[in-house]
C-alpha positions in Angstrom: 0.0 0.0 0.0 1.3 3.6 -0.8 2.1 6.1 1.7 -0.7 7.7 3.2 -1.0 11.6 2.2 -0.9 13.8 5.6 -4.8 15.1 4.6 -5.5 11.2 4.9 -3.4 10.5 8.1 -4.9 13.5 10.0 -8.6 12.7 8.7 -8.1 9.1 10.0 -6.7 10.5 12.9 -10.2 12.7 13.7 -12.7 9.9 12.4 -10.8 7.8 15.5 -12.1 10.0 17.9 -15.5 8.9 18.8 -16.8 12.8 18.8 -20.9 12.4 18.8 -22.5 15.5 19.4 -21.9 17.1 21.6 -18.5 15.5 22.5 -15.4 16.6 20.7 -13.5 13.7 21.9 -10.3 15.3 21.7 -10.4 16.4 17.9 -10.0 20.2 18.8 -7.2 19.7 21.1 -5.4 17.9 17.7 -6.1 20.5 16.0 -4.9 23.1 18.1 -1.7 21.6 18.6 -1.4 21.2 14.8 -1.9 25.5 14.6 0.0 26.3 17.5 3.0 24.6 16.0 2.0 27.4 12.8 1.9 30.3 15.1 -1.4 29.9 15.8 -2.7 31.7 19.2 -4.8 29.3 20.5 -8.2 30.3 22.4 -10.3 27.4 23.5 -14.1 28.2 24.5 -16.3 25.9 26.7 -19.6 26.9 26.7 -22.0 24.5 28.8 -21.6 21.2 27.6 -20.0 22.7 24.2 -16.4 22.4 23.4 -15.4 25.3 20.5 -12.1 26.4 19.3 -11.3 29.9 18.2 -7.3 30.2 16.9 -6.1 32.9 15.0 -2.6 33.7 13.4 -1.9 37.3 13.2 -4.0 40.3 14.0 -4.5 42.2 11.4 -6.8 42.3 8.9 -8.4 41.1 6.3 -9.5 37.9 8.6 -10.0 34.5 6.6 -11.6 32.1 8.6 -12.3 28.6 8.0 -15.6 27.1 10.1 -16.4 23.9 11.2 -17.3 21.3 13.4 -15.9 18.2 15.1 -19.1 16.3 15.9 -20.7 13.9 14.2 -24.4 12.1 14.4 -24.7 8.6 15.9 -23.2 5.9 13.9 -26.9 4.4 14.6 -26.9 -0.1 13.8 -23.5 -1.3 14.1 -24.9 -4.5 12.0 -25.2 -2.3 8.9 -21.7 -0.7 8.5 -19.3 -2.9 6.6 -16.7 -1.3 8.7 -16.3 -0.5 12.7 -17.7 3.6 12.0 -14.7 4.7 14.5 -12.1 2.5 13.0 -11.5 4.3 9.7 -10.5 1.7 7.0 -9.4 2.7 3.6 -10.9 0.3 0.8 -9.9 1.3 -3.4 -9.0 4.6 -2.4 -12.1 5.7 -0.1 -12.0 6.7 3.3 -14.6 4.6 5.1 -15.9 5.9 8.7 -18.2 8.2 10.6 -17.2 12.0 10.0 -15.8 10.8 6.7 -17.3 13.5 4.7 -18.9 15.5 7.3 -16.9 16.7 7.8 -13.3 15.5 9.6 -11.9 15.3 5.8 -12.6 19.1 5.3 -11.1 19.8 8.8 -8.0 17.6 7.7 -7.9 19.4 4.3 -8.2 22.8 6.0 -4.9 22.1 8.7 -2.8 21.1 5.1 -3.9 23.8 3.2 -3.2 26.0 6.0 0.5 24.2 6.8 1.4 24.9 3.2 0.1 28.3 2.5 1.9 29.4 5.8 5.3 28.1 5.2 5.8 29.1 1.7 4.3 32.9 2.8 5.2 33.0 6.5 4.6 37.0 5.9 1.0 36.7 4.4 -1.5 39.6 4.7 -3.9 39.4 6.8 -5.1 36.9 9.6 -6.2 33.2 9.3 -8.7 31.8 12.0 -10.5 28.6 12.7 -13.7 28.5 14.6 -14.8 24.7 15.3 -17.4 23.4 17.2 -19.0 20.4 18.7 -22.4 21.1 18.5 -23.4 21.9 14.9 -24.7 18.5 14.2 -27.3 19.3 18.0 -29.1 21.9 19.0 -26.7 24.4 18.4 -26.7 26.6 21.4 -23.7 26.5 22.8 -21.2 26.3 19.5 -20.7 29.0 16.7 -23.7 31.0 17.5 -21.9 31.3 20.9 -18.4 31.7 19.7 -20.0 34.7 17.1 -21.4 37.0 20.1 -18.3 36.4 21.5 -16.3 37.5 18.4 -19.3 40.5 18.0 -18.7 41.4 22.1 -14.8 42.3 21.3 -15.4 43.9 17.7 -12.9 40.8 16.1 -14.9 40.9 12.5 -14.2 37.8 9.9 -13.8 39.2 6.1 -14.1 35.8 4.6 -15.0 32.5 5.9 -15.2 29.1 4.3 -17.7 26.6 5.9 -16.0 22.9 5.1 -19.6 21.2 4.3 -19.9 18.6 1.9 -20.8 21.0 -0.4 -20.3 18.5 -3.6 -22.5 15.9 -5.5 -21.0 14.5 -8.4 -17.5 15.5 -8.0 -15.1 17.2 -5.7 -16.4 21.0 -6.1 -18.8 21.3 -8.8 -21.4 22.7 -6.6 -20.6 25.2 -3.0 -22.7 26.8 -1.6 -23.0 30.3 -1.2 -25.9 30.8 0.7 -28.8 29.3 2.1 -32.3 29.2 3.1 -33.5 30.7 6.3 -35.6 27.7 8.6 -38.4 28.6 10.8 -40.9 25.5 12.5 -43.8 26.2 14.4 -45.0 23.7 17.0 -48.5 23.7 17.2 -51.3 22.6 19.7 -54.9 22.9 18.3 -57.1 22.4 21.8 -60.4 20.9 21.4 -63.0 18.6 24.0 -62.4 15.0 23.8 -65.4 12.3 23.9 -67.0 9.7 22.8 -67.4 9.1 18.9 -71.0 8.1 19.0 -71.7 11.5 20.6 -70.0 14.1 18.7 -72.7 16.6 19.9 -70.9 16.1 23.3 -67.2 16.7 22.1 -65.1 19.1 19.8 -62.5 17.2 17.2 -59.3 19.4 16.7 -58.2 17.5 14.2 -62.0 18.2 12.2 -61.2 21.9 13.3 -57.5 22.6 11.9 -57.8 20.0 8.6 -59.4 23.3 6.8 -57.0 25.5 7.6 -54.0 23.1 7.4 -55.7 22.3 4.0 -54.9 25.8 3.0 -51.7 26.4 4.7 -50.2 23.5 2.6 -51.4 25.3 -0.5 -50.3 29.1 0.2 -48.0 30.7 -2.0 -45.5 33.1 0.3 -43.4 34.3 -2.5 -41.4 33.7 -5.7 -38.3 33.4 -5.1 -35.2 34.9 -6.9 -32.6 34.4 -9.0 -30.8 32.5 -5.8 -33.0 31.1 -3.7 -36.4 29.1 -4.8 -39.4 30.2 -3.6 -40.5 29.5 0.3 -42.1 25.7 0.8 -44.1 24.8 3.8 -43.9 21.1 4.8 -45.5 19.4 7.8 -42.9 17.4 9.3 -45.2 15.4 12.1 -48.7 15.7 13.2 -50.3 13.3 16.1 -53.7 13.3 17.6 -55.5 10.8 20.0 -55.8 7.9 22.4 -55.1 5.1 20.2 -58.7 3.8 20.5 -61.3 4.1 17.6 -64.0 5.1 19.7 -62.5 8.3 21.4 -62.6 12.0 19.4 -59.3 13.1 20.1 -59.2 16.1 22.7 -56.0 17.5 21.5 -54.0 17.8 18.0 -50.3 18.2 17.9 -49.0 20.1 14.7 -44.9 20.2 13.4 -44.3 22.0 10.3 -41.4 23.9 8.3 -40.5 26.7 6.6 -37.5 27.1 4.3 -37.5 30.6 3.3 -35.7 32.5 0.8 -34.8 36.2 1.2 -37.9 37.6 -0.4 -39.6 36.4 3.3 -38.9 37.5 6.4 -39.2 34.6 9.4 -41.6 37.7 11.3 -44.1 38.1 8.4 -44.7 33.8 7.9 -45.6 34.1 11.7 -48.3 36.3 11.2 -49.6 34.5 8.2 -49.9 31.7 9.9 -51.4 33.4 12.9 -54.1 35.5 10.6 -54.7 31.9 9.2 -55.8 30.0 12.1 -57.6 33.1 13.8 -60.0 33.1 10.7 -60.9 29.4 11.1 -61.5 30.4 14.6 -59.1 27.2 16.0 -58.4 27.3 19.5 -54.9 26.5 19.2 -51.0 27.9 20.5 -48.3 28.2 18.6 -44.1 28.3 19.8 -41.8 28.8 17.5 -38.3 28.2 17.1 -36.3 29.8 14.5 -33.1 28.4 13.2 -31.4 30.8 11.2 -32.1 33.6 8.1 -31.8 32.8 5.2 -27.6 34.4 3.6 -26.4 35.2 0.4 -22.6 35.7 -1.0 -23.8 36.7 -4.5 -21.0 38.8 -4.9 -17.3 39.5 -3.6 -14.2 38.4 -3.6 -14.5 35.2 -1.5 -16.8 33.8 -4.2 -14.5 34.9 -6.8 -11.3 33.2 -5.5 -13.1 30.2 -5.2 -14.6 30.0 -8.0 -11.1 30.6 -9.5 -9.6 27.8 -7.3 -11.8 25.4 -8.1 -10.9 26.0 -11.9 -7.3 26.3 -11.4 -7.2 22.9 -9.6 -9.8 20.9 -10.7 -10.0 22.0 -14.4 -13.7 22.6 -14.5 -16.0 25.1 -13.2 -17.9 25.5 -9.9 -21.9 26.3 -9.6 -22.9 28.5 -6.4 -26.1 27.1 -4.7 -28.2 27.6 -2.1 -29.9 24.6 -1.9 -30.0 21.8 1.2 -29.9 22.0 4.6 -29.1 24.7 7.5 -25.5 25.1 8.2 -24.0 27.0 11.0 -22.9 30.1 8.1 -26.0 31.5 9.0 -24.5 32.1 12.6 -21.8 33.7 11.0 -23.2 35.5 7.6 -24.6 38.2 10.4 -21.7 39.9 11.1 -20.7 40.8 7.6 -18.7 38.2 6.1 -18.6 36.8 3.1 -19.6 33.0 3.7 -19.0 30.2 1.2 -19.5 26.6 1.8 -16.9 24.3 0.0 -16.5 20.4 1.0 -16.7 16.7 -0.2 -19.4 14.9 -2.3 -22.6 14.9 0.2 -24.1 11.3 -1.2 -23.4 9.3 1.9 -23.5 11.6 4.7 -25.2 10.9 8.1 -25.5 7.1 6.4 -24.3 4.0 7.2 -20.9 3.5 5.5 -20.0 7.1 5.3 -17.0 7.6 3.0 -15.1 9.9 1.1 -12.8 9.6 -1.9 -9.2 10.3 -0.1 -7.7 11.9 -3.9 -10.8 13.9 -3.2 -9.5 15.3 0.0 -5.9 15.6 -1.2 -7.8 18.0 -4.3 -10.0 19.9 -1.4 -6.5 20.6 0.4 -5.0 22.2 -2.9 -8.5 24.0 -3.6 -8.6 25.5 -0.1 -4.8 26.5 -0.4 -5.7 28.5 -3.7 -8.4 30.4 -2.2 -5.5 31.5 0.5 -3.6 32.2 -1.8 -5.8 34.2 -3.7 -7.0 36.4 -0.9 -3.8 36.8 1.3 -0.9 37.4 -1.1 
């Protein structure tokens, strides 16, 4: 067997770490030996039960920050991996184990990138950071968000950042992402009178109540989208009601839904909606609400431009900018001004069983992320 490239020795060395959310297992400490030994000042921050890691060479600006997280979901049935997920086994040239792709190859990739850039420009403009977390794949609390009003608290602004998502589908950087959709969910509790189903007279069904109204919700339009971002979609996610027996009208009915919202929607004006909605079907219902994150955009600047360029340069073909999937913790950081862009591996078998990731893949992420250093910092 060749010699194993340092990208794929350090990634192996972070899928080891058994890190689930919202343990970090030891990954941060790696990696901030790894900086420190770069000139790295190294600033660990423990927030509740949240391990984050802020490190940052030089003071001045511009600030290019890469963003990620050490955490990873449960490895869920053992029976169904062909490989131990925390034992990470190379088979044909892919990286087998949990974190694979999402994303302890992107963190490896990033430490490489950043060894090289440093060395051959010791003098480089500018500042590089890291901010990881252990809690991006949880509830998200007490990691970036946390690390951010920090940062805010003490005026230390990031220019640029690149988010190390999986980012890819069909090969190593043909799609990042340079934005995404804002999430809101609504938890809702229509109240009604339970009884028995032979005398409706005598009860009030919730779920007879809200099926107009949730009838209609489902078929709003909120907006059109633009140019970036597809229009806002609604989805009900999980929806219970009653005892379990057929002869009882259920007293109470329990509502989850969704939004993903582009920017032509603000997360305040689908509340109301929603509100003015069920008010004129006269439910007798309460609402919480949690929202996850606005929706941010890059559309412009010269973060997407270098990486757009590196991409090209290394790869040989061009990138498309997205701003389709998921949350990701860029909207934590998006607020403060930066320019966000999320660049990583293919995304096909993250949070699966068998998660992999080509390891030529992450030895072509490492040169990628060093040409968008080199592009913004020399």
């Amino acid at each position: 067997m060749s010699q194993l490239s340092e990208v794929t020795q350090l990634a192996m060395d972070l899928i080891a770490r058994e890190s689930v959310t919202p343990e970090d297992a030891g990954c941060q400490q790696m990696m901030a030996e790894y900086l420190g030994q770069l000139g790295f000042d190294i600033e660990p921050m423990v927030f509740e039960d949240t391990t984050n890691l802020w490190a940052r060479r030089n003071q001045s600006g511009p600030l290019f920050c890469f963003a990620g997280h050490t955490d990873v979901v449960p490895a869920g049935n053992l029976s169904h991996w062909h490989t131990p997920p925390f034992e990470p086994t190379i088979i044909d040239g892919v990286l087998h184990g949990r974190g694979a792709a999402d994303m302890k190859g992107s963190l490896a990739a990033m430490l490489v990138a950043t060894k090289r850039f440093v060395n051959k420009h010791p003098e480089h403009k500018g500042s590089i950071a890291y901010l990881i977390t252990s809690d991006e794949e949880g509830p998200f609390i007490n990691g970036t968000t946390r690390v951010i009003d920090t940062l805010e608290a003490r005026n230390e602004k990031i220019t640029w950042c690149v988010v190390g998502e999986p980012s890819s589908t069909a090969k190593l950087g043909d799609i990042i992402k340079n934005g995404r959709r804002g999430s809101l969910t609504g938890d809702l509790h229509v109240h009604g009178v339970q009884g028995h189903v032979a005398y409706p007279h005598l009860a009030e069904n919730p779920v007879h109540s809200a099926a107009p109204a949730l009838a209609e919700l489902s078929q709003m339009h909120w907006d059109n989208g633009n140019e970036f971002f597809p229009p806002t979609s609604f989805q009900i996610a999980n929806i219970e009601a009653g005892t379990g027996a057929p002869n009882v009208i259920p007293g109470e009915l329990h509502v989850q839904f969704n939004f993903r919202y582009c920017t032509e929607t603000h997360a305040e004006d689908l509340k109301q909606r929603v509100h003015n909605l069920f008010d004129k079907y006269g439910l007798n219902y309460d609402i919480s609400w949690v929202h996850n994150g606005s929706p941010f955009l890059t559309d412009h600047g010269e973060l997407l431009s270098a990486t757009c360029s590196a991409i090209e340069a290394v790869t040989g073909y061009a990138t498309d900018p997205q701003t389709s999937g998921g949350t990701s913790d860029g909207r934590f950081i998006a607020p403060t001004g930066a320019e966000v862009i999320e660049l990583g591996p293919i995304n096909a078998t993250i949070h699966k069983v068998n998660e992999c990731v080509s390891v030529a893949d992450l030895d072509t992420l490492a040169d990628c992320y060093e040409q968008i250093m080199e592009r913004l910092l020399c």
